[in-house]
C-alpha positions in Angstrom: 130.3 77.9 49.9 127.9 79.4 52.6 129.6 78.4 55.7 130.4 80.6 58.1 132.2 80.4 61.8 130.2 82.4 64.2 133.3 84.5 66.3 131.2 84.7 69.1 129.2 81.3 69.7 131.9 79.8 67.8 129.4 77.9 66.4 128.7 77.5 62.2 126.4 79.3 59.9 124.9 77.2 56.6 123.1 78.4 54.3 122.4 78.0 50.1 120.2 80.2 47.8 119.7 79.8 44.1 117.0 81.9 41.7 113.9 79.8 40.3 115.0 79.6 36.5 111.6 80.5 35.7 109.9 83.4 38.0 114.0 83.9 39.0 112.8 84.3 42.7 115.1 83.2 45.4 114.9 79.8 47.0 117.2 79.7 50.4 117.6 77.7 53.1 119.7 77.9 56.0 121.1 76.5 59.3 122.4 77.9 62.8 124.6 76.9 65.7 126.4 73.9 64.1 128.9 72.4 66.3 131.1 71.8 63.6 132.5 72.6 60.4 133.0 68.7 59.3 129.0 68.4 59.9 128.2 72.2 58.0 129.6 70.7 55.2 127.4 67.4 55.7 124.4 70.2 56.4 125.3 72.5 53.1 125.1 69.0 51.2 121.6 68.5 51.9 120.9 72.3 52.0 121.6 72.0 48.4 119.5 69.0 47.4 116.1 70.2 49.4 116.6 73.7 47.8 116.7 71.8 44.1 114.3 69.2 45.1 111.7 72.7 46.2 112.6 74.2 42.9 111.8 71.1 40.7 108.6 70.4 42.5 107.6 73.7 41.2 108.6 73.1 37.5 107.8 69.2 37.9 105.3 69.2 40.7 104.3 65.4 42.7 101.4 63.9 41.5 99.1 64.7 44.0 99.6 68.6 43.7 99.3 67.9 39.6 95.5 66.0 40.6 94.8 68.9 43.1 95.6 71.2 39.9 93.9 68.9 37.6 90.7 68.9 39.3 90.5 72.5 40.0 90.9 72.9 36.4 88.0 71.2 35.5 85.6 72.0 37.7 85.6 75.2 35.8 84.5 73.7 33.0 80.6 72.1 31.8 81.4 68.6 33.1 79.0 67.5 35.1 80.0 67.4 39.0 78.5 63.4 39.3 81.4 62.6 36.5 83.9 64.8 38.0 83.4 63.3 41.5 83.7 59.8 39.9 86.7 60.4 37.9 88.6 62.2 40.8 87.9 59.4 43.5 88.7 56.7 40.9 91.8 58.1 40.4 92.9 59.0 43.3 91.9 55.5 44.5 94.4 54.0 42.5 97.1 55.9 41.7 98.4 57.5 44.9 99.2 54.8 47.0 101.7 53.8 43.7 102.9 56.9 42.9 102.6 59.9 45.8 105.4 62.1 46.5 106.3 61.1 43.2 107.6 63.7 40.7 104.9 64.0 37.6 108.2 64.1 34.8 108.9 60.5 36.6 106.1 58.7 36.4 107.0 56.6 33.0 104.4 54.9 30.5 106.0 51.1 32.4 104.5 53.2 35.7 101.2 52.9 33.7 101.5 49.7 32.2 102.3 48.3 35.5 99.4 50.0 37.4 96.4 48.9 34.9 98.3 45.2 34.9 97.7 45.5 38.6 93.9 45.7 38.0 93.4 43.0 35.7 90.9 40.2 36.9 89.7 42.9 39.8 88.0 45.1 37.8 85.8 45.0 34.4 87.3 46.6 31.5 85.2 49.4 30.6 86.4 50.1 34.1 89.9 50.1 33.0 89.7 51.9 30.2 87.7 54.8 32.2 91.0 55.2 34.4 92.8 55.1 31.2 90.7 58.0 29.9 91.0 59.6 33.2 95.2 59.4 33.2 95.3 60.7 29.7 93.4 63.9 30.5 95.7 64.2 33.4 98.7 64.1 31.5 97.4 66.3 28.5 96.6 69.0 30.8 100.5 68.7 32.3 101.9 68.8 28.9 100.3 72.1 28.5 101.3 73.5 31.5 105.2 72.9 30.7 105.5 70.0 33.6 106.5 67.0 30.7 106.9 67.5 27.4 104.9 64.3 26.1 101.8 62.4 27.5 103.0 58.8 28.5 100.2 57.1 28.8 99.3 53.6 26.4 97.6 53.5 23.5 95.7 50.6 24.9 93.2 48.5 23.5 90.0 47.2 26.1 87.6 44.1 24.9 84.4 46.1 26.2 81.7 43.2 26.7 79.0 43.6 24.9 76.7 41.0 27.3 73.0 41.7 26.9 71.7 43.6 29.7 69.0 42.1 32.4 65.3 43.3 31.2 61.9 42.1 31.8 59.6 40.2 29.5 56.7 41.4 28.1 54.8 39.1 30.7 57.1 40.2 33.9 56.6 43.5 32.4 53.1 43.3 33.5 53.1 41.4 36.0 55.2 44.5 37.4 53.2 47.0 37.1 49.9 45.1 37.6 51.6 43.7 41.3 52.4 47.3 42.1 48.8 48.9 41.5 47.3 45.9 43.1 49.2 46.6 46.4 49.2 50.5 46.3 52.4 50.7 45.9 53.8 54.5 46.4 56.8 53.9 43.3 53.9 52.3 40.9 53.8 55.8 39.0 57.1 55.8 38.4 58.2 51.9 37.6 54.9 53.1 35.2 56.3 56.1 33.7 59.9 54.5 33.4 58.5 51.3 31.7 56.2 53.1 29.3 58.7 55.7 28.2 62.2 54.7 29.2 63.2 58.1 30.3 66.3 57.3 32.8 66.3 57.5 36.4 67.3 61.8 36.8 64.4 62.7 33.6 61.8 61.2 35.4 62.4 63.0 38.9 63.0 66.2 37.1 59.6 66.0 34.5 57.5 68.8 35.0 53.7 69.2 34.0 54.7 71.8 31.5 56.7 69.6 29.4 53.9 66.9 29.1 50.9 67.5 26.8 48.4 64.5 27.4 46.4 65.8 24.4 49.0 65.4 22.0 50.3 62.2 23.8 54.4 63.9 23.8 56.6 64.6 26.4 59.2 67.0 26.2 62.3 65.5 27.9 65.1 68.4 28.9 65.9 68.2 31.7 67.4 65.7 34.1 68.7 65.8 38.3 71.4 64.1 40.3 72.4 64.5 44.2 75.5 66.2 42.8 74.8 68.2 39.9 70.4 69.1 40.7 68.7 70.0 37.7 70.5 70.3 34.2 70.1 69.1 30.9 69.7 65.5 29.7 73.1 62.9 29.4 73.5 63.9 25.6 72.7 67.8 26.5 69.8 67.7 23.3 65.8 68.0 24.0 64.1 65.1 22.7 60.0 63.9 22.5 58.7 60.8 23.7 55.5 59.9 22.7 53.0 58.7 25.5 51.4 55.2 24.9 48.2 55.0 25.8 47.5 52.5 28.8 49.8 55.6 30.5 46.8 58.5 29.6 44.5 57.4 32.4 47.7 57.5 35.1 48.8 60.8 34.1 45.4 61.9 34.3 45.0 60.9 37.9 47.9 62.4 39.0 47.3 65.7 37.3 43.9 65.7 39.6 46.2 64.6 42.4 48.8 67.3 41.4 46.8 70.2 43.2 49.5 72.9 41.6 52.8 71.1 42.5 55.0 71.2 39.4 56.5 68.1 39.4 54.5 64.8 37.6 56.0 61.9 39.9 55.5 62.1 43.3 58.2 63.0 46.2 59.6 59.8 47.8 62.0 60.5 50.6 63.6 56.7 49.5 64.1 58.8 45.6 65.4 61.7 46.9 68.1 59.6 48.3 68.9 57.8 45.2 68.2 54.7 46.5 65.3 53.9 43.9 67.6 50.8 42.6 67.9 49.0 46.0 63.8 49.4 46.6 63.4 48.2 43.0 64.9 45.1 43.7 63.5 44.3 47.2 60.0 44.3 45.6 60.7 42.5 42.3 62.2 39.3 44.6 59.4 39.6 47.1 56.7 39.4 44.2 58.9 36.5 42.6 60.7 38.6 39.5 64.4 38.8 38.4 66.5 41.2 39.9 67.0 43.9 37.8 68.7 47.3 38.4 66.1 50.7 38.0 68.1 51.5 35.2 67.4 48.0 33.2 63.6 49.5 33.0 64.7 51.5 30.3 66.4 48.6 29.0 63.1 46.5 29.0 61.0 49.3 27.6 63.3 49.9 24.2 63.4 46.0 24.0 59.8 45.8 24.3 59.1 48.0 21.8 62.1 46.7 19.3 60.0 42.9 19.7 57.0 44.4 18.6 58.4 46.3 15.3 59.2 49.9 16.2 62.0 51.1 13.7 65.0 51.3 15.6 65.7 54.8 14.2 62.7 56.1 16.7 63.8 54.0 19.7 66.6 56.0 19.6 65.4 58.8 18.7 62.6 58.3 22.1 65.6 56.8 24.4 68.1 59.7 23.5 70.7 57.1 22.1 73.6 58.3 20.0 75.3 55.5 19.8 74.0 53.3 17.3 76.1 50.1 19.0 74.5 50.4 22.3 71.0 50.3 20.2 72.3 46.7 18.7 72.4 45.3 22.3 68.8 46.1 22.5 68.1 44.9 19.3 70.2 41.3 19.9 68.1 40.7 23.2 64.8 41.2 21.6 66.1 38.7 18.3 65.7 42.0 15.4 69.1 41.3 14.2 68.1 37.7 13.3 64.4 37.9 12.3 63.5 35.8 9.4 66.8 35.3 9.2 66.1 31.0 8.1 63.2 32.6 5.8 65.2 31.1 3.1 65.0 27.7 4.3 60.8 27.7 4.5 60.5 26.2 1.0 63.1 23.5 1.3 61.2 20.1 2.2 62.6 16.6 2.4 61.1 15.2 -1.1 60.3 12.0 0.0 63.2 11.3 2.5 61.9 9.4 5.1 63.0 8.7 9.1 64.6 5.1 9.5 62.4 3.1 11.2 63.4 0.2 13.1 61.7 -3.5 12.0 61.1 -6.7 13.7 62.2 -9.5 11.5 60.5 -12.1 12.6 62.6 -15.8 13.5 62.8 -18.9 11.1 
């Protein structure tokens, strides 16, 4: 036991040291001038458990120092810094007031259960299941770093709405654009642009003039820019061609003439660069009598547009840059394809000589 009576200040010496079984460095700890030997032993007690607790934190480190790790990690790696900010302040939002200071080979799949139980009714569940996604990584990267030996988290199951998103009509459509040109409106190139091609938000403030070619009525869409991560390539990461209708020609002819040798097609608004094209967006649909609709639902309202009028699915996805064929049956729900001459059947059927009853007057005796 390291206690030791000092001779001279007749006072007691504690201290305990034991070798990290891993690196096998010494972890110590010790204590002068006790008064007693009844209270070094209390003292070498506790000596004891804080050198174990230190040397456990470093095979089994607290949550937090795991997330600091986490995110380190990834940041190294192609994930865009917009999705890595999200995901980091999303989980550290809800996961360390439950569960700092506590040891990462303690946090049990109940912990888990109990935390996303917590959320239910407060939060959507696509939102749900993106913390889900979030702890899983977390855990996966602890398992191969030798902190727990299996990832806890639930296979769980999330009921992801599939509720129609808000788009115009092909009326409020123009009644848009056609309100915005009246009035001079400094964002009618781009609630254009957006409506015509249904490039998303970051495409549109990145397009250059050398990736549109008016002749051939095709823009090359590759590129894309956030606040966080500036200019990289598109949300899929693949180059794709939209095709420019033609009531956009005589626009993107003015503003080539207006370009004067800047690069970019759209112009510079100070309200854009600060991401705050969705809350402008709305302000002027309600002041010109519209719905409400996020920027984003432009795109929305362009590939349901063009699903109303007949264009094969197969090339509004191919123009929008979906993968995903399910998002493309939202689109395809709102604008009635999936149930298009669906009661053809039914056109030859007729009554045959059924007739309506009709109510008669019999008349008195």
């Amino acid at each position: 036991m390291g206690i030791k009576l000092d001779p001279v200040t007749k006072t007691w010496t504690v201290t305990y040291s034991k070798r990290h079984p891993t690196t096998n460095q010494p972890v110590s700890r010790r204590r002068v001038g006790v008064p007693t030997e009844a209270k070094a032993k209390k003292i070498y007690d506790d000596l004891v458990a804080k050198v174990n607790d230190k040397i456990r934190r470093v095979v089994c480190p607290p949550w937090e120092d795991v997330l600091d790790q986490y995110f380190k990690y990834i940041a190294k790696t192609d994930l865009r810094l917009n999705t890595m900010y999200k995901r980091e302040k999303t989980i550290r939002k809800h996961t360390l007031p439950a569960w700092q200071g506590k040891a990462i080979d303690d946090i049990r799949t109940q912990d888990i259960y109990d935390l996303i139980h917590k959320m239910v009714g407060s939060m959507a569940e696509s939102h749900r299941k993106f913390i889900v996604k979030g702890l899983r990584g977390i855990f996966n990267f602890s398992v191969e770093r030798g902190y727990i030996n299996r990832n806890p988290t639930p296979l769980l199951k999330f009921k992801i709405s599939e509720k129609i998103k808000n788009v115009l009509t092909e009326e409020q459509f123009f009644i848009l654009l056609r309100k915005a040109q009246e009035l001079d409106w400094e964002w009618y190139p781009i609630y254009a642009m957006a409506l015509y091609t249904g490039m998303r938000n970051g495409e549109l403030y990145a397009l250059t003039w050398d990736k549109v070619s008016i002749e051939k009525r095709q823009i090359l869409v590759n590129c894309s820019w956030t606040s966080r991560d500036g200019y990289k390539s598109t949300k899929s990461g693949d180059d794709r061609i939209v095709e420019i209708p033609r009531p956009l020609i005589p626009l993107l002819k003015d503003l080539k003439l207006q370009s004067a040798g800047i690069e970019f097609v759209l112009p510079r608004i100070s309200a854009w660069d600060k991401g705050e094209q969705a809350h402008i967006l709305r302000l002027f649909l309600k002041s010109i009598g519209l719905p409400e609709i996020r920027f984003h639902d432009l795109r929305a309202s362009w590939a349901t547009l063009l699903l109303s009028k007949g264009v094969a699915p197969s090339k509004v996805m191919s123009m929008g840059g979906w993968k995903d064929m399910d998002t493309m049956m939202i689109y395809m729900r709102k604008a009635g394809i999936d149930i298009k001459d669906a009661t053809s059947v039914l056109d030859d059927m007729q009554t045959h000589g059924v007739q309506i009853a009709k109510v008669i007057k019999i008349p008195k005796e």
